[in-house]
N, C-alpha and C positions, 0 to 999 in steps of 0.2 A: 404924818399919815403914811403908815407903811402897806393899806388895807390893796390900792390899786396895783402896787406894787407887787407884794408876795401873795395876793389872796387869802391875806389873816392879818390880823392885826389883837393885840393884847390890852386890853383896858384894865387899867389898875383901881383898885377901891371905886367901882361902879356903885354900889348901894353902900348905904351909911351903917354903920356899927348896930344901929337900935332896929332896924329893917331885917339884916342878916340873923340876928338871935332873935327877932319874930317869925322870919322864913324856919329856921333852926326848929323854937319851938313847934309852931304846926307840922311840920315834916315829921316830927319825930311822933306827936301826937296822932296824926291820920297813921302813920304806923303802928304804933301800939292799939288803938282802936281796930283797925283792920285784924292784929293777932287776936284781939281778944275776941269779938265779934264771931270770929271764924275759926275761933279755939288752934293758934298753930301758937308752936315753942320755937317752931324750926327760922332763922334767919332768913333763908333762902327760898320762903315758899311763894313770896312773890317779883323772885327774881324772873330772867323773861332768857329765852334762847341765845341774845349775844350775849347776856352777860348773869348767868345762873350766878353766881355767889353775890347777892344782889337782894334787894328789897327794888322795886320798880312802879311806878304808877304815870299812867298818863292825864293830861287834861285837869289836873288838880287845881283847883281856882286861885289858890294864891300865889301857886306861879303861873296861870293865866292872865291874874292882874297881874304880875310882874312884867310878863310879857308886853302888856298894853302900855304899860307907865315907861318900861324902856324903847319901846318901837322908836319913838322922832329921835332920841339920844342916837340909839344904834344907824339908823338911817344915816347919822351926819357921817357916823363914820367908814360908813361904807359908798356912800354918794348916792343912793338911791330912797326914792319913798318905800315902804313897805306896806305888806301886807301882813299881819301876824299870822301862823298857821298852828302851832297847836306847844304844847308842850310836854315834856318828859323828865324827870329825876328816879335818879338812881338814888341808895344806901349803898354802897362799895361795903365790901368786908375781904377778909383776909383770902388773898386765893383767886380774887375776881379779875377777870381781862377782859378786855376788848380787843377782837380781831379786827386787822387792817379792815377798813372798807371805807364809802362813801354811800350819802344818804339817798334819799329819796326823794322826790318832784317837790313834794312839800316841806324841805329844808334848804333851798336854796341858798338862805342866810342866816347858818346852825350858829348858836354860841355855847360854849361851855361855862357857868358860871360856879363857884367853890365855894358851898355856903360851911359845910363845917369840915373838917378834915384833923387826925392824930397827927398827920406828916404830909409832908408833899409826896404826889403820886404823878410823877411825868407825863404830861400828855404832847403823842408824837404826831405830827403834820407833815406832809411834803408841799411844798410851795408849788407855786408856776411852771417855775424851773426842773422840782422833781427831786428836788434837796429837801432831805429832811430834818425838821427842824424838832428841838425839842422846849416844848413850854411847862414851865411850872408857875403853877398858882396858887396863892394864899387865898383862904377865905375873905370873898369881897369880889377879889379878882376872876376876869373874863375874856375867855378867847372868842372874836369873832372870827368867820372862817368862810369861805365857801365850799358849803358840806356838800351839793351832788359833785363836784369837779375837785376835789383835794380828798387824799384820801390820808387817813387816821386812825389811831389808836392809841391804847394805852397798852404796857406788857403787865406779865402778873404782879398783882399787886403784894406787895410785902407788909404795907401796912394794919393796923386795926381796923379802922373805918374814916371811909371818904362820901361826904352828902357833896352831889352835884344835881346842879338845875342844863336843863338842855331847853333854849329859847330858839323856835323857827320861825324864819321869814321868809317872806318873799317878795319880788321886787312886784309894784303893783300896776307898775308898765309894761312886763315881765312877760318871760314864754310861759309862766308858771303862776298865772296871775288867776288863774281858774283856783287851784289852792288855797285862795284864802280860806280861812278859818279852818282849814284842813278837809274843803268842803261839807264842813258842819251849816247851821243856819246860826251858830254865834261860837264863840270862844267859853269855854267853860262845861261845857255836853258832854256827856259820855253815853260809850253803846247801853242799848237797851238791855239792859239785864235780862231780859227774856230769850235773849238771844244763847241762852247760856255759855256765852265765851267768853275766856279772859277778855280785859278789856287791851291785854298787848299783843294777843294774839290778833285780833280785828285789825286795829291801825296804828299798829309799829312794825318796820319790816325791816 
C-alpha cells in the first residue's frame, strides 16, 4: 500500500476485459448520438475549458454505476469509507492538455481510470513530498490520488486518442462529507436542461 504514503496509489487491471469494451462501447456510442442529435462534425465541440481538444460529459450512468460498484474496492485502498460524488470522462484527441491544478471539495478522492487509449499518454502527480511522479496507464488501469491536495497533469498530448473515466470520492467521516453525491439528491442527475447551460459549465470547475 503505497496510498498513505505518497497520496496516490496505481491499481492495475481494476475492471475485467468484457466490462472495459462495454464501458468502451457506450462511451463511444453516447458520443456519437450526442453528434448526431446536435448535427456537429467538429470533435471538439463538447470539449469543456481545461481540456478543449476533448469530447467531455459529466454524470453519465454508466460510469456512475461504475463509480458505486467501485466505491468499497477503492475505499480499501485508501483506508477510508467513502462517499461517491459524481463523475467525469473525457475522449482526449490529438493536441489535448491538462494544466497543472488540483480539484475541487467534491474530489477529495479523484481516480484516473484508462478505458481505451492508441498509446500511453503520461499522467503527472507530485506526491506529499512535492516530487513529481510520472504514471502511465493501460487500459484497465487506475490512479487513485488525492485530487484537492496533489496537484496534476498531463502535457500535450501527441497521441490519436485517449478515453478516460474520472471517479470522485469523498471520505464520509470527511470535512467534505456534505459532497456526497456532488450534492445532487442521487448519483446519475444531470442539470435541468432548462437551465440552458452546458452541463460542464454548471458543475465542473
Amino acid at each position: 500500500m503505497t496510498f498513505s504514503k505518497n497520496g496516490y496509489e496505481v491499481v492495475r487491471n481494476v475492471i475485467s476485459d468484457q466490462l472495459l469494451e462495454n464501458l468502451k462501447i457506450q462511451f463511444n456510442m453516447l458520443r456519437d448520438n450526442l453528434f448526431f442529435t446536435n448535427n456537429v462534425k467538429n470533435d471538439y465541440a463538447f470539449g469543456d475549458k481545461q481540456s478543449p481538444n476533448s469530447f467531455s460529459t459529466y454524470g453519465t450512468l454508466f460510469f456512475e454505476s461504475l463509480a458505486i460498484q467501485l466505491k468499497n474496492k477503492l475505499s480499501d485502498v485508501v483506508g477510508v469509507n467513502f462517499y461517491p460524488t459524481y463523475t467525469y470522462s473525457r475522449i482526449y484527441y490529438n493536441g489535448a492538455i491538462l494544466d497543472p491544478h488540483k480539484d475541487r471539495s467534491s474530489c477529495e478522492y479523484s481516480t484516473t481510470l484508462c478505458i481505451d487509449s492508441t498509446d500511453i499518454w503520461d499522467f503527472h502527480i507530485k506526491d506529499k513530498d512535492g516530487i513529481e511522479n510520472i504514471i502511465r496507464l493501460n487500459p484497465g488501469d487506475m490512479c487513485v490520488y488525492s485530487g484537492c491536495d496533489l496537484e496534476h497533469w498531463r502535457n500535450p498530448y501527441e497521441g490519436e486518442m485517449q478515453m478516460q473515466c474520472f471517479l470522485h470520492y469523498v471520505n464520509s467521516n470527511g470535512p467534505y462529507k456534505e459532497f456526497k453525491y456532488d450534492k445532487r439528491p442521487m448519483m446519475g442527475l444531470r442539470p435541468n436542461e432548462t437551465t440552458k447551460k452546458r452541463t460542464t459549465d454548471i458543475l465542473y470547475q
